[in-house]
Steps between C-alpha positions, in 0.01 A plus 500: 500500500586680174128574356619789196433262220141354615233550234238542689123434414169494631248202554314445197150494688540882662335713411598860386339684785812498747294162684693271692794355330795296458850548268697240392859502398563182311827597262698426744785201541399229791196740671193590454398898681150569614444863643126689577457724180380798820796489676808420275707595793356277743709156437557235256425143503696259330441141401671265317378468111377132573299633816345758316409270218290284730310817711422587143363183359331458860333818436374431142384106602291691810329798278346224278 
């Protein structure tokens, strides 16, 4: 999978101290890439843009 024009970016609730996070990779056409900000070189998950949606949105209805 060709990954050279992912914009990569971190989760908005990490924190600055190296902690555990995720990257996301959302620019791209039909896919979604999720990757562990420690170990870039460690894989790639990809979902579908609809999939990711609804983790997301199931993640904001549970933190409230």
């Amino acid at each position: 999978m060709d990954m050279t024009d992912a914009r990569w970016r971190t989760a908005t609730r990490s924190s600055n101290n190296g902690g555990d996070c995720v990257e996301v990779a959302d620019n791209l056409p039909g896919r979604v890439l999720v990757r562990d900000s420690k170990d870039r070189d460690g894989g790639t998950l990809t979902f579908a843009p609809t999939v990711w949606a609804s983790f997301v949105g199931a993640v904001r209805r549970a933190a409230h």
